[in-house]
C-alpha positions in Angstrom: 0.0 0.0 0.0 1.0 3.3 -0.8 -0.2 7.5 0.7 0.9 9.7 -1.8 0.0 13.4 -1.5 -0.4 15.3 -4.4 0.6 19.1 -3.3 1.7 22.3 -4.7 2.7 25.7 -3.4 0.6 27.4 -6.1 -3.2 27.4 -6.2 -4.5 26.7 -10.0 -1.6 24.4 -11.5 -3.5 21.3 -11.3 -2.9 19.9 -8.2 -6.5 17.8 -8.2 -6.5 17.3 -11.8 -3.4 15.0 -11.3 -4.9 13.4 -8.1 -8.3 12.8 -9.8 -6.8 11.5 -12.6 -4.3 9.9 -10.9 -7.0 7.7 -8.4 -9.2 7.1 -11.4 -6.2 5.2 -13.1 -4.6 2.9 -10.4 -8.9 2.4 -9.4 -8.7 0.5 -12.8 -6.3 -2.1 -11.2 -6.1 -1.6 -7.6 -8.3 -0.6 -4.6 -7.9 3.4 -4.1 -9.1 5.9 -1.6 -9.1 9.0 -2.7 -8.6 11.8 0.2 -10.2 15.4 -0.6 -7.9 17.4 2.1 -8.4 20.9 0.5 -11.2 21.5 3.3 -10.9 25.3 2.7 -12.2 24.5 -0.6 -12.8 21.3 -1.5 -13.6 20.3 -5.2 -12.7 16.5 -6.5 -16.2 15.6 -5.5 -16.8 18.1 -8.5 -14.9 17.0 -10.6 -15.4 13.0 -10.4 -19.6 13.9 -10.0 -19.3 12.2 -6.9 -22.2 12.5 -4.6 -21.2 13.3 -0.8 -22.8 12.1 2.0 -22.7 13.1 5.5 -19.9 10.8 7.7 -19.5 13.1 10.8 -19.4 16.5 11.9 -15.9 17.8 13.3 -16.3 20.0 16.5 -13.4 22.4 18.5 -13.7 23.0 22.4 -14.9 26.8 23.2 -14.2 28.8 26.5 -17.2 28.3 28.7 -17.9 30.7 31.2 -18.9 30.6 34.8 -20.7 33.9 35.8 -20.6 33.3 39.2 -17.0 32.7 39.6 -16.0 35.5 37.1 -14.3 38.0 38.3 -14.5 40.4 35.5 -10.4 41.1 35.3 -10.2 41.3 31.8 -7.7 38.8 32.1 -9.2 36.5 29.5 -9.1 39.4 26.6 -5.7 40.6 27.1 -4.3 36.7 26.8 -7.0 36.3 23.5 -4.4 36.7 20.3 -7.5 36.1 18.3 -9.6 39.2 19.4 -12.6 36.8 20.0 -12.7 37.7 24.2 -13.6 41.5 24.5 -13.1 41.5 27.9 -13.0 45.1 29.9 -12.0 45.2 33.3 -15.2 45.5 35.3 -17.5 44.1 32.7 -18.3 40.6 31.8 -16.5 39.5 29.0 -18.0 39.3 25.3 -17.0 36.3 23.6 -16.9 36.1 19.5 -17.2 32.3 19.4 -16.6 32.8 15.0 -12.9 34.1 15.6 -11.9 31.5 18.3 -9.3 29.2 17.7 -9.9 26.6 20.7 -6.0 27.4 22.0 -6.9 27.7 25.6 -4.8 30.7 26.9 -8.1 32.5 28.2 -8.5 29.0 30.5 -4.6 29.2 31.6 -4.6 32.9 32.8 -8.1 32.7 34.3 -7.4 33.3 38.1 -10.6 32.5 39.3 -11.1 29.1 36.9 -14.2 30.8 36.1 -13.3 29.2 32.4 -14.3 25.1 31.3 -14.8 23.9 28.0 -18.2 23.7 25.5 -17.8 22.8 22.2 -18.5 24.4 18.4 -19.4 22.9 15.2 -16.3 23.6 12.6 -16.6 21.5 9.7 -17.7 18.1 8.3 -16.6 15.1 6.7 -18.4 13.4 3.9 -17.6 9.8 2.2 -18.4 8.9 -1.5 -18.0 6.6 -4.2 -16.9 6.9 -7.9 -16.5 3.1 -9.4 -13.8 1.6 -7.9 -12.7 4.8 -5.8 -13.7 5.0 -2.0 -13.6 8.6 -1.5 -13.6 11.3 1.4 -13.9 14.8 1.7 -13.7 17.8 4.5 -15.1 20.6 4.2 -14.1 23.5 6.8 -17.4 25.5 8.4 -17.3 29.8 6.5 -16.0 31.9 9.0 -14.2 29.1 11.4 -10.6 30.2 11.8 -8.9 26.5 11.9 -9.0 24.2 9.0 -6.4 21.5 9.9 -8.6 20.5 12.6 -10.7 19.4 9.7 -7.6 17.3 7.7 -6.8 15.8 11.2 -9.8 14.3 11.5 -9.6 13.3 7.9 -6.2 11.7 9.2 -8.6 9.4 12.1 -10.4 8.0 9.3 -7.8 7.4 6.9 -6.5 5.2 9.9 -9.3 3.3 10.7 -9.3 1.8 6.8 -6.3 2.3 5.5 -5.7 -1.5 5.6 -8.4 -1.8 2.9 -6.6 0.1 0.2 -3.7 -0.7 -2.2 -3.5 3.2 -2.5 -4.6 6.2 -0.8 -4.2 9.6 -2.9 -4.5 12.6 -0.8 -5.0 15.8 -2.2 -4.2 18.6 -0.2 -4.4 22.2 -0.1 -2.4 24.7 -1.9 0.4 26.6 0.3 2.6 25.6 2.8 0.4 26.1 5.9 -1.1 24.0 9.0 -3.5 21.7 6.7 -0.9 21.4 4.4 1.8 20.1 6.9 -1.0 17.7 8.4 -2.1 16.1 4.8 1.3 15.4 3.9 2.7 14.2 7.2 0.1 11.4 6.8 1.7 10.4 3.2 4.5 8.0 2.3 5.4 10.4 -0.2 4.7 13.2 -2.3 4.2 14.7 -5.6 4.0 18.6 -6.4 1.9 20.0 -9.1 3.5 23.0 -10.5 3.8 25.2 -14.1 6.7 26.6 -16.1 5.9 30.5 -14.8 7.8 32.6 -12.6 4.7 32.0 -9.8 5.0 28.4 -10.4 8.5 28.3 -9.6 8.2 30.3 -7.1 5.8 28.7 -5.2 7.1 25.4 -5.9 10.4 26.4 -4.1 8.5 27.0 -0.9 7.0 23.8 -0.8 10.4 21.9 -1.4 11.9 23.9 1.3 9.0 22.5 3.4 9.1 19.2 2.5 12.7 18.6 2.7 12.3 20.0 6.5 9.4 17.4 7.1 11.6 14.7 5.2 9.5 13.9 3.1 10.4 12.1 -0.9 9.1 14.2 -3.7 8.5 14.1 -7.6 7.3 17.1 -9.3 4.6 16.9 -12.2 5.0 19.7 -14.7 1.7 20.8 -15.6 0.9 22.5 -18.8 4.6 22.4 -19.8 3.9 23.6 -23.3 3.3 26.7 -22.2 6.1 28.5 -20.4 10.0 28.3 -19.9 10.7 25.5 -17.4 14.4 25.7 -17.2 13.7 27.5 -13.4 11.7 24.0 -12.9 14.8 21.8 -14.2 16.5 24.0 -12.2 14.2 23.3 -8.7 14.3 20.1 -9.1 18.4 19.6 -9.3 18.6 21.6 -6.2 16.1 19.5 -4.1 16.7 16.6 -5.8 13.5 15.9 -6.6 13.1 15.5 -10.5 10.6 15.8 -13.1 8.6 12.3 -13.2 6.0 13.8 -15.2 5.3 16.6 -17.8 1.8 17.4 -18.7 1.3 19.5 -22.4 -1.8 21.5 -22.3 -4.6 19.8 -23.5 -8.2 20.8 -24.7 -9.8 17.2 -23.8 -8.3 17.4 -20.2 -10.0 20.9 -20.3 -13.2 19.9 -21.6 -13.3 16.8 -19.1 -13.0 19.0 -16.2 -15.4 21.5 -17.3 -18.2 18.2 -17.5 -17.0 16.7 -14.1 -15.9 14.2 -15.9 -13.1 11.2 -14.9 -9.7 13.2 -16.5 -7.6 10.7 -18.4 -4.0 11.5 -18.7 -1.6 9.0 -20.5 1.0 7.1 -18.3 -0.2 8.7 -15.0 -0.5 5.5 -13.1 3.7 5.6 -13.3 3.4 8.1 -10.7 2.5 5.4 -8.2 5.7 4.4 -8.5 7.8 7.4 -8.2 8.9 7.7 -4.7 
């Protein structure tokens, strides 16, 4: 069995084409799970015209006050780096539940432990199936601040039935942030999506720097490599020592595929499997 996240520092250079495609090909030979961990904005459902259902709901602890015990000290506002406690000394505090991040500080500093724990609704995840793909999806709740609470409970279920899969395909966000680090750390390896533009290499040098720090193997696909100069690519991948396994021309039928939601078929893709 192989977990292989598909990544790239760039938003837009086909990071779930390739993992769409890429489950849809080994699913013609193997058992696959494919992993939607883009929760900010989650999409392969879209494009695969796979219908989600409900598995659970994801929930993050709250501050919880006790009126009684409160001393009004404003202690629990000043130690808030979110700005979801308004807290004035002298007046009960006012508590923005939206903007808070579960981190606890207001329950640390509290010197009257006027402060326990209730619990918000952040996000959900949803399972699927597309043929021979077993698929899941998160999808962060709008205006909740912390998304890779969402990929980490992604994570617990890729756990409980990994041992049912040949191949698990992960996509994740774009970036190099908290839901990125926790979607790759799951993976035995890892394969970046970029394009032959300045952004692409750009952004595709942050996320080597990231996972060479996390230690993690990585291939780069070229996407749309028709279209640019990719000698700064060449060049990204000598230094990281990653190398090009794949380069993708553009192409009007994978365009027109993903415009219908419909299974994306890219020649040879399944050798990705293999690149580790």
């Amino acid at each position: 069995m192989g977990r292989i996240a598909v990544t790239g520092g760039k938003g837009g250079t086909g990071k779930s084409t390739v993992a769409t495609a890429l489950a849809y090909e080994l699913a013609k030979k193997h058992k696959v799970l494919l992993v939607d961990a883009d929760v900010d904005c989650p999409n392969d459902h879209l494009l695969l015209s796979i219908e989600r259902k409900h598995l659970k709901t994801v929930e993050q602890r709250i501050p919880k006050w006790d009126m009684g015990k409160c001393t009004k000290c404003g202690a629990c506002g000043k130690a808030c780096k979110n700005n979801a406690i308004v807290s004035i000394k002298g007046s009960s505090p006012i508590f923005m539940e939206s903007q808070c991040n579960g981190c606890g500080a207001c329950n640390i500093v509290c010197p009257s432990s006027a402060i326990a724990w209730g619990s918000k609704e952040i996000g959900k995840v949803f399972s699927g199936k597309k043929g021979n793909i077993d698929f899941l999806s998160g999808e962060l709740k709008a205006n909740q601040p912390v998304s890779e609470f969402i990929v980490n409970s992604l994570n617990e279920e890729i756990e409980k039935i990994n041992g049912n899969y040949e191949y698990i395909i992960i996509d994740t966000a774009a970036g190099t942030h908290c839901p990125v680090i926790s979607a790759v750390n799951c993976a035995d390896s890892v394969i970046a999506v970029t394009e032959p533009t300045p952004l692409g290499a750009h952004d595709l040098e942050i996320i080597l720097q990231l996972l060479s720090k996390l230690g993690k193997k990585c291939s780069i696909v070229l996407n749309r490599a028709d279209i640019g100069m990719k000698g700064q690519i060449e060049g990204l991948a000598s230094k990281y020592r990653a190398g090009i396994a794949m380069e993708i021309p553009f192409s009007m039928g994978i365009v027109g595929s993903y415009s219908k939601g419909e299974p994306i078929s890219i020649p040879n893709i399944a050798l990705l499997a293999g690149k580790k």
